[in-house]
C-alpha positions as CSV (number, residue, x, y, z in Angstrom):
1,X,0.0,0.0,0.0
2,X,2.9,2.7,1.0
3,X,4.4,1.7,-2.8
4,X,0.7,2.7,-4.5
5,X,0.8,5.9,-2.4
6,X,4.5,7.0,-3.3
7,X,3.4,5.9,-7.2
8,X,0.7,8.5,-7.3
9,X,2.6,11.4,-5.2
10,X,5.3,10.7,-8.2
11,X,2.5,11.0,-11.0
12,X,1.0,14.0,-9.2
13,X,4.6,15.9,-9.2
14,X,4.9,15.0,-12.8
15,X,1.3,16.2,-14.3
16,X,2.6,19.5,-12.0
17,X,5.8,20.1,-13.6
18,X,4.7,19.5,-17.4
19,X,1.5,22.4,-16.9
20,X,4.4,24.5,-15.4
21,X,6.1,24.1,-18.8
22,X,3.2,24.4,-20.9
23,X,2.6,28.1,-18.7
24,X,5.9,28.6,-19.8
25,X,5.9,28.3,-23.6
26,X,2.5,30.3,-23.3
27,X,2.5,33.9,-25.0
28,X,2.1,37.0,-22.6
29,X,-1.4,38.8,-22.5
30,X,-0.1,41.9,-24.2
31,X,1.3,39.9,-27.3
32,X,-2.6,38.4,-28.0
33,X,-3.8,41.5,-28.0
34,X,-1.5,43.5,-29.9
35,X,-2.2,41.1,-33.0
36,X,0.1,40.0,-35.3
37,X,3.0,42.8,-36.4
38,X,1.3,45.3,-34.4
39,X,4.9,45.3,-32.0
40,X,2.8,47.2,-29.3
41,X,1.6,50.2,-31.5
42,X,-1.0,51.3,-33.3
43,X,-0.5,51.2,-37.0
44,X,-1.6,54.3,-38.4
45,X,-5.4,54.6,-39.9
46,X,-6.2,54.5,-43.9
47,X,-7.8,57.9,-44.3
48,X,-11.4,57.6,-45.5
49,X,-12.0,57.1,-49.4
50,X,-15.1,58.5,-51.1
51,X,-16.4,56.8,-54.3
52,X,-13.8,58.7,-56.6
53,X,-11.0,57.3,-54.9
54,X,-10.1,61.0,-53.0
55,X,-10.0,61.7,-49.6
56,X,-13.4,62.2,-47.9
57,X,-13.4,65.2,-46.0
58,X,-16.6,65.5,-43.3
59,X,-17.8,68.1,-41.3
60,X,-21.2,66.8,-40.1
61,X,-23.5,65.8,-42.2
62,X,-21.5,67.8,-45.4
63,X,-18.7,66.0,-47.2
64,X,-16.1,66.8,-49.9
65,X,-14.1,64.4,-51.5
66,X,-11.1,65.6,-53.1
67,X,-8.9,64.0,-55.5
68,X,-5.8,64.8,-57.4
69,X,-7.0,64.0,-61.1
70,X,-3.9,63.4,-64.0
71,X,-5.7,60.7,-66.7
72,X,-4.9,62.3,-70.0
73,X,-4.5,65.8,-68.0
74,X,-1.4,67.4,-66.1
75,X,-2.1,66.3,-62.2
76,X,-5.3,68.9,-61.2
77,X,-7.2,68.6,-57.9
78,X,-11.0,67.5,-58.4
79,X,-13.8,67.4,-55.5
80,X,-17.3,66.0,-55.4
81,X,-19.9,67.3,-53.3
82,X,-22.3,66.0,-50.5
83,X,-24.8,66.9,-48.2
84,X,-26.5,63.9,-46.3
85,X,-24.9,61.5,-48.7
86,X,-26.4,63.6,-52.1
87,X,-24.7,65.2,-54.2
88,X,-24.6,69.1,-54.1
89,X,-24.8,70.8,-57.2
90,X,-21.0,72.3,-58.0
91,X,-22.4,75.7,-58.3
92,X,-23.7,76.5,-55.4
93,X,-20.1,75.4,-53.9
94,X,-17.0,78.0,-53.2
95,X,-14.0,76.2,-52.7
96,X,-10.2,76.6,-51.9
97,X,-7.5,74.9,-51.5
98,X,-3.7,75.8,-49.7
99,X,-0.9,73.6,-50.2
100,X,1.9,75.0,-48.3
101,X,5.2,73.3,-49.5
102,X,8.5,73.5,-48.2
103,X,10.2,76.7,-47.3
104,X,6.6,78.0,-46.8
105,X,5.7,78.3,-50.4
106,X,2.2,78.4,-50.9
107,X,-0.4,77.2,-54.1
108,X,-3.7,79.0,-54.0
109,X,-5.9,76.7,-55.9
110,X,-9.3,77.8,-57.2
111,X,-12.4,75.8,-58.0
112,X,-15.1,76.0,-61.1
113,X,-17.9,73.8,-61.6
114,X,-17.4,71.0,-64.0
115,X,-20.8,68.4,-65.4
116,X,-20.8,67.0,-61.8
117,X,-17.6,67.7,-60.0
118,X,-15.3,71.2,-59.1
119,X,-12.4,71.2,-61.0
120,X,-9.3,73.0,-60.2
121,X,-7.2,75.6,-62.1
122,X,-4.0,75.0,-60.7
123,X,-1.5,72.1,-62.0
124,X,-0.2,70.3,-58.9
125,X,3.1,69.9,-60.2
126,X,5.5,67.6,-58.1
127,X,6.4,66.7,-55.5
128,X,3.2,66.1,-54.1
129,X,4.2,67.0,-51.0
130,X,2.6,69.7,-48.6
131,X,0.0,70.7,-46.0
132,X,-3.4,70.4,-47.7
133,X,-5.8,73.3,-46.5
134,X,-9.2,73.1,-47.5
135,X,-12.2,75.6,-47.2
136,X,-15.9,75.2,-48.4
137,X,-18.4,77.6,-48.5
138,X,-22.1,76.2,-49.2
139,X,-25.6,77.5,-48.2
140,X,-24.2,80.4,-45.7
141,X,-22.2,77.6,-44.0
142,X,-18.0,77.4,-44.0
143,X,-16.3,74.1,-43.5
144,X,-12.6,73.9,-43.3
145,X,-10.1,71.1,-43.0
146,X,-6.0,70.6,-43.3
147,X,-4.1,67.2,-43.3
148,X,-0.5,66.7,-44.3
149,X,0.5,64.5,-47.6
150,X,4.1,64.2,-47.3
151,X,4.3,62.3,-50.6
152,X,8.2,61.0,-50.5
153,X,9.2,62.8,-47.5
154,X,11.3,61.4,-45.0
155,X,12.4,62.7,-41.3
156,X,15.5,62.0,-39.7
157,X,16.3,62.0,-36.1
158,X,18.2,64.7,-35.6
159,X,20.7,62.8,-33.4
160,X,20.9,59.9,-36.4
161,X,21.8,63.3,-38.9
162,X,24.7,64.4,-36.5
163,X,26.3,61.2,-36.2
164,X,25.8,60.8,-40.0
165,X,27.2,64.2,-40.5
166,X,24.0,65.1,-42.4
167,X,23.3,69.0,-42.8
168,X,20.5,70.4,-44.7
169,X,20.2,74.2,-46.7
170,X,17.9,75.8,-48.5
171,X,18.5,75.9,-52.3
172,X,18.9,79.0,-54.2
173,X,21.5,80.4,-56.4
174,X,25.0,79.9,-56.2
175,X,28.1,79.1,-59.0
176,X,28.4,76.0,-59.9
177,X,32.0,75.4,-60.2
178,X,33.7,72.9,-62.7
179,X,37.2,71.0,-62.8
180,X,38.9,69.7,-65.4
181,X,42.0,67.6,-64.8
182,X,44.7,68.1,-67.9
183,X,48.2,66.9,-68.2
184,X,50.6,68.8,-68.8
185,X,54.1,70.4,-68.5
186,X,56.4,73.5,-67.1
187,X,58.7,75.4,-69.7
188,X,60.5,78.5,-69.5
189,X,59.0,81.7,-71.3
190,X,61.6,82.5,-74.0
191,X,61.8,86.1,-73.7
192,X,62.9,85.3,-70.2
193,X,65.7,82.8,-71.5
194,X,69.7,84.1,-72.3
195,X,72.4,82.4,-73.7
196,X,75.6,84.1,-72.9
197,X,78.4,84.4,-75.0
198,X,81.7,86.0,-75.2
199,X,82.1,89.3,-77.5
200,X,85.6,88.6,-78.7
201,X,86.6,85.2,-78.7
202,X,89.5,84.0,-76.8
203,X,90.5,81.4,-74.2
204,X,88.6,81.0,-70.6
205,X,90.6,82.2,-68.4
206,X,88.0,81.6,-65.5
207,X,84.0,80.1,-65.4
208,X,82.5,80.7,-61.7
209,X,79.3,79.6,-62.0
210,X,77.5,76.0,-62.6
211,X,74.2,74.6,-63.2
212,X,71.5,75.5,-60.8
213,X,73.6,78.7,-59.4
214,X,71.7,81.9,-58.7
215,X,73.1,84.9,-60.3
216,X,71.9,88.6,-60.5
217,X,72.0,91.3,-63.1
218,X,75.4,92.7,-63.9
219,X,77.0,89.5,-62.0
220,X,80.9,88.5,-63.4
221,X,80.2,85.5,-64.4
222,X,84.0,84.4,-66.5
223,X,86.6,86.4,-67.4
224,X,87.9,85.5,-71.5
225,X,91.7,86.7,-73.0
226,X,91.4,88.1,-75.9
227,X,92.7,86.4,-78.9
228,X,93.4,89.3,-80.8
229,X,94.4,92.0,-78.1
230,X,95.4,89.3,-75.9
231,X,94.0,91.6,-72.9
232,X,91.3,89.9,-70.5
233,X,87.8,91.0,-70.2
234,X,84.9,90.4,-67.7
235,X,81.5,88.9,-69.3
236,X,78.4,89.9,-66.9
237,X,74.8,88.2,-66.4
238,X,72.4,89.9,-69.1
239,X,69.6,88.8,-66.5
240,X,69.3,88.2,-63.2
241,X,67.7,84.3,-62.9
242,X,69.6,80.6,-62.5
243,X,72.5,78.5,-64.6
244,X,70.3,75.6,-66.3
245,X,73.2,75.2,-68.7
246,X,77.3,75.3,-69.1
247,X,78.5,74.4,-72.0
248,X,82.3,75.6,-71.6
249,X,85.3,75.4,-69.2
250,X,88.3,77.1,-68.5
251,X,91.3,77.2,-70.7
252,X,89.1,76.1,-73.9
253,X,88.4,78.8,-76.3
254,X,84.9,80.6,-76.6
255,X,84.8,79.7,-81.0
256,X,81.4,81.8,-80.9
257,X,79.3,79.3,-78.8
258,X,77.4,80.2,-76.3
259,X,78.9,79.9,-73.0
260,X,75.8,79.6,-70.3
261,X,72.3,79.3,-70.4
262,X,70.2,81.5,-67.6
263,X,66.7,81.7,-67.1
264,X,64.8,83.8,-65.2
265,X,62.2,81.7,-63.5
266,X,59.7,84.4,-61.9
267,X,57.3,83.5,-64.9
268,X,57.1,80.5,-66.4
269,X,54.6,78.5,-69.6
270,X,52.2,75.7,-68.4
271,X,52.1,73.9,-71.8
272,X,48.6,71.3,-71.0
273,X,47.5,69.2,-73.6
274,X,43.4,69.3,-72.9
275,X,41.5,66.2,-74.5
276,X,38.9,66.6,-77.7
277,X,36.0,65.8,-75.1
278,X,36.6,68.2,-72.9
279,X,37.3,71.2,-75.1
280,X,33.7,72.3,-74.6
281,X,34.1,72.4,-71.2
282,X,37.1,74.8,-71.0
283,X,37.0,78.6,-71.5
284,X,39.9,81.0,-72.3
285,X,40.4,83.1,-69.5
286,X,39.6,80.3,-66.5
287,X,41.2,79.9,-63.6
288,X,44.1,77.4,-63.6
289,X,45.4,75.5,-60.4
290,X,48.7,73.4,-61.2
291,X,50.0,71.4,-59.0
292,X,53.5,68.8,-59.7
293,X,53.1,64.9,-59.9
């Protein structure tokens, strides 16, 4: 008998722990009622469509159903009329409509009666995207709505646009600035360029410059014996600039050739070769920014 009793306490403590699991795997209150993809939060409401496919606009027992209209037509606005669920004749309706865009811009839209409809005589060009305002005048009676369509507008947290490094302006004119990358190289402007030769010839007694020297105006730059007087003279820098070439030494004779080379390097050519494609694209008198590779 003590065996049956221990049996049944064991099948007791079993049937316990397996409706403890079961309460377990169970899903929360909250998550029943929120529904299925409803995360916690109300998803927001469909506005109210009228038989046109516009929005239905109510105030009471008077409705207006407006529409933006573009079958065959450039996008216009289009309402239809109510009163207790019949339809109001379109002439005995004023009506207005405000879309304020951004940057506060504002379309005053206008209304004429149309067969069985108003028809507006403004194009709603795009982006659809503004504040809708609405105002109806019918039997000594005004009615006046507003709701957003945000058509293609999105809002970023401004803490999500810092870390992004986001920033936002308001367009308007400016110069839109161009670059086109050309090749190219530096040479020397030739009126800026002296070779420098001896006036009588003779030998070279001295040469105290080399390549890449800096030498002023008036400078002695070799001193030459005269083949024919056989007295020594002094032969000076014609320019002030740098040695780029040497082409003699001392104790050979000057035989009419040119001595040195100096440039002076305060101005210089950019020769750039621009491509067919971009010739279009490049003005004379534009702003050039060289830079060595």
């Amino acid at each position: 008998m003590r065996r049956t009793k221990d049996g049944a306490r064991k099948g007791l403590w079993m049937i316990a722990l397996l409706a403890a699991l079961g309460a377990c795997n169970s899903p929360p209150p909250e998550a029943v009622e929120a529904g299925p993809g409803a995360h916690g939060e109300a998803a927001e409401a469909e506005p109210p469509r009228g038989p046109h496919g516009g929005r239905l606009l109510a105030d009471g027992d008077f409705a207006v159903e407006l529409a933006i209209f573009e079958t065959g037509v450039p996008p216009e606005f289009r309402a239809w009329v109510t009163r207790g669920g019949q339809p109001v004749d379109p002439s005995d309706v004023t009506l207005r409509v405000t879309l304020t865009r951004l940057g506060d811009v504002k379309d005053e839209i206008g209304f004429a009666p149309q067969d069985d409809f108003l028809r507006g005589d403004t194009v709603v060009y795009e982006p659809h995207s503004f504040v809708v305002t609405i105002e109806a005048r019918q039997g000594g009676e005004t009615h006046r709505w507003a709701y957003d369509n945000f058509e293609g507008r999105t809002r970023i947290d401004p803490a999500a646009a810092a870390a992004f490094g986001l920033e936002t302006a308001v367009a308007g004119a400016a110069s839109i600035r161009e670059t086109v990358r050309v090749y190219g190289r530096i040479v020397p402007d030739p009126a800026r360029v002296s070779e420098v030769r001896a006036r009588f010839d003779g030998v070279i007694k001295s040469l105290d410059v080399a390549v890449g020297d800096t030498v002023r105006k008036g400078q002695t730059l070799a001193v030459v014996e005269s083949n024919e007087s056989l007295k020594t003279y002094t032969i000076t820098a014609p320019i002030g600039g740098t040695v780029t070439g040497r082409l003699a030494n001392p104790g050979e004779q000057t035989a009419g050739r040119p001595l040195l080379t100096l440039m002076d390097t305060s101005t210089v050519w950019a020769e750039l070769a621009i491509f067919p494609a971009d010739l279009a694209r490049v003005r004379a008198g534009a702003r050039v920014q060289v830079s060595a590779t």
